[in-house]
MARPAGU-638957 format. One record per residue: x, y, z of N, C-alpha, C in turn. Coordinates in steps of 0.05 Angstrom, whole numbers, plus 32768, in hexadecimal, padded with zeros to 4 digits. Example, Ala and Ser with C-alpha at 12.3 -4.5 7.8 and 13.67 -1.06 7.14 Angstrom:
<nodes>
81087F8E809C80F67FA6809C81087FBE809C
81017FD3808E81117FEB808F81028001809D
</nodes>
This chain:
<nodes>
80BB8331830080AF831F82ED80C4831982D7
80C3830182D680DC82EE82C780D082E282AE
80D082E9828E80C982D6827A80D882C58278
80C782B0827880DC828F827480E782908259
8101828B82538118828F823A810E82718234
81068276821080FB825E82018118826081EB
8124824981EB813B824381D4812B823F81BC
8125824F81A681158253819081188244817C
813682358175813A821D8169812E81FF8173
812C81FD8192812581E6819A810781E78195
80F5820581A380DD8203819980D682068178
80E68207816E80DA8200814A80DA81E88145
80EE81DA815980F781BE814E80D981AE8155
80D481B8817080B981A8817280A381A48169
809C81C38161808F81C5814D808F81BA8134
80A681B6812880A281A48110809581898110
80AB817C812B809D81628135808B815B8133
80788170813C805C816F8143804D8167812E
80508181811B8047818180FB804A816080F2
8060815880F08065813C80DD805B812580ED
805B812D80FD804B811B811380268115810A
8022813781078005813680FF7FFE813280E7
800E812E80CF801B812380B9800F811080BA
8024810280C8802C80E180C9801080D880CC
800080DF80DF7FE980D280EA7FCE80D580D4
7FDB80E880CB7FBE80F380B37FC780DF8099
7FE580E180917FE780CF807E7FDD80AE8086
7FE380A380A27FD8808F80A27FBE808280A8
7FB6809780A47F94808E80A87F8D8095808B
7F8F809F807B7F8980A780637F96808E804D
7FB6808580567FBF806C80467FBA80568047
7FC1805280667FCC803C80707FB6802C8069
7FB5800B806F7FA27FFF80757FA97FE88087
7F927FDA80917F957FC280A67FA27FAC80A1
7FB17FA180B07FB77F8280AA7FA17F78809B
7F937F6C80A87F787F64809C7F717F67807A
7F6D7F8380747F687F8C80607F897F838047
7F9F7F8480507FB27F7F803E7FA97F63803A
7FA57F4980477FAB7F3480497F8D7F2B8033
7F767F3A803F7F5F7F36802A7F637F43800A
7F777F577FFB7F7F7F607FE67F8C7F407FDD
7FA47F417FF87FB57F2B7FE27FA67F117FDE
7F977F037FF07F807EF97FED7F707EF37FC3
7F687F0B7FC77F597F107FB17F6F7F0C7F9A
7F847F1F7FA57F997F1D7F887FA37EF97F7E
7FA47EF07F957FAB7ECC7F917F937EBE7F81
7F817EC57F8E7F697EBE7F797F697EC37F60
7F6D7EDF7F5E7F667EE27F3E7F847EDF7F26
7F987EDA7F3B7FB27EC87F2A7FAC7EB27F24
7FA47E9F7F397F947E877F2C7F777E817F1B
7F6E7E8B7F1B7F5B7E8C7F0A7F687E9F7EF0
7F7C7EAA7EEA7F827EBA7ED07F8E7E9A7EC7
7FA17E8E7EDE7FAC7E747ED27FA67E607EC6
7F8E7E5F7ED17F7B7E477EC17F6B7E557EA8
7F6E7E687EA97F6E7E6B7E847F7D7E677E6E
7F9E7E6C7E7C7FA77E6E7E697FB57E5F7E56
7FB07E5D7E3E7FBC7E4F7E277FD47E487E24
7FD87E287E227FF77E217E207FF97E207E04
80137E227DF980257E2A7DDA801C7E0D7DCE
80107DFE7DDB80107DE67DC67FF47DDA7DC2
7FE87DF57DD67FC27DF37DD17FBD7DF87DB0
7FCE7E037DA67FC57E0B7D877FCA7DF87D76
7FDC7DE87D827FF17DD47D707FD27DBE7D67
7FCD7DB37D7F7FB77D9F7D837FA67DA27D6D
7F917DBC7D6B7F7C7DC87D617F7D7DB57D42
7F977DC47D3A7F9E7DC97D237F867DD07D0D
7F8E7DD47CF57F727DF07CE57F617DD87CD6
7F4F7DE07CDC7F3A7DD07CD67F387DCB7CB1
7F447DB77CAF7F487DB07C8F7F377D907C8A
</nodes>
Protein backbone atom coordinates (compact mmCIF):
# COMPACT_ATOMS: atom_id res chain seq x y z
CA UNK A 1 0.00 0.00 0.00
CA UNK A 2 1.33 3.20 -1.59
CA UNK A 3 0.17 6.94 -0.17
CA UNK A 4 -0.20 9.13 -3.08
CA UNK A 5 2.75 12.05 -2.45
CA UNK A 6 0.63 15.53 -2.38
CA UNK A 7 3.23 18.61 -3.23
CA UNK A 8 1.91 20.72 -0.17
CA UNK A 9 2.74 24.08 -1.83
CA UNK A 10 0.74 23.27 -4.96
CA UNK A 11 -2.14 22.00 -2.65
CA UNK A 12 -2.17 25.39 -0.62
CA UNK A 13 -1.97 27.16 -3.78
CA UNK A 14 -5.33 25.72 -4.63
CA UNK A 15 -6.70 26.17 -1.84
CA UNK A 16 -6.29 29.76 -1.79
CA UNK A 17 -7.72 29.86 -5.31
CA UNK A 18 -10.61 28.43 -4.13
CA UNK A 19 -11.11 30.83 -1.15
CA UNK A 20 -10.88 34.10 -3.53
CA UNK A 21 -12.75 32.51 -5.85
CA UNK A 22 -15.54 32.08 -3.21
CA UNK A 23 -14.68 35.68 -2.39
CA UNK A 24 -15.08 36.88 -5.66
CA UNK A 25 -18.52 35.34 -6.09
CA UNK A 26 -19.88 36.45 -2.65
CA UNK A 27 -18.47 39.96 -3.27
CA UNK A 28 -20.36 39.93 -6.51
CA UNK A 29 -23.56 39.20 -5.68
CA UNK A 30 -23.54 41.36 -2.67
CA UNK A 31 -21.97 44.52 -5.01
CA UNK A 32 -22.26 44.12 -8.21
CA UNK A 33 -25.27 45.17 -10.09
CA UNK A 34 -27.03 44.59 -13.60
CA UNK A 35 -26.56 46.32 -16.77
CA UNK A 36 -30.01 47.19 -16.55
CA UNK A 37 -29.95 48.54 -13.15
CA UNK A 38 -26.66 50.89 -13.86
CA UNK A 39 -28.28 52.32 -16.99
CA UNK A 40 -31.76 52.99 -14.86
CA UNK A 41 -29.43 55.02 -11.89
CA UNK A 42 -27.78 56.99 -14.72
CA UNK A 43 -31.18 57.37 -16.15
CA UNK A 44 -32.49 58.98 -13.02
CA UNK A 45 -29.18 60.91 -12.40
CA UNK A 46 -29.77 62.74 -16.09
CA UNK A 47 -33.04 63.62 -14.99
CA UNK A 48 -32.43 65.12 -11.91
CA UNK A 49 -29.30 67.24 -13.58
CA UNK A 50 -31.85 68.60 -15.73
CA UNK A 51 -34.36 69.45 -13.70
CA UNK A 52 -31.62 71.00 -10.94
CA UNK A 53 -30.86 73.05 -14.40
CA UNK A 54 -33.93 74.57 -14.95
CA UNK A 55 -33.79 76.08 -11.68
CA UNK A 56 -31.00 77.62 -11.74
CA UNK A 57 -30.43 81.36 -11.51
CA UNK A 58 -28.47 83.28 -14.03
CA UNK A 59 -26.01 86.38 -12.49
CA UNK A 60 -28.15 88.81 -14.26
CA UNK A 61 -31.60 87.40 -12.89
CA UNK A 62 -30.88 89.90 -10.00
CA UNK A 63 -29.75 92.63 -12.17
CA UNK A 64 -33.39 92.74 -13.90
CA UNK A 65 -35.38 92.67 -10.47
CA UNK A 66 -33.69 95.51 -9.28
CA UNK A 67 -34.95 96.78 -5.36
CA UNK A 68 -38.07 97.77 -5.37
CA UNK A 69 -37.84 101.71 -4.95
Amino acid sequence: MTAEIVNLRKARKVRDRRAKAKRADENRVKFGRTKAERAVAEAAREIELRRLAAHERDANDDDESGPAS
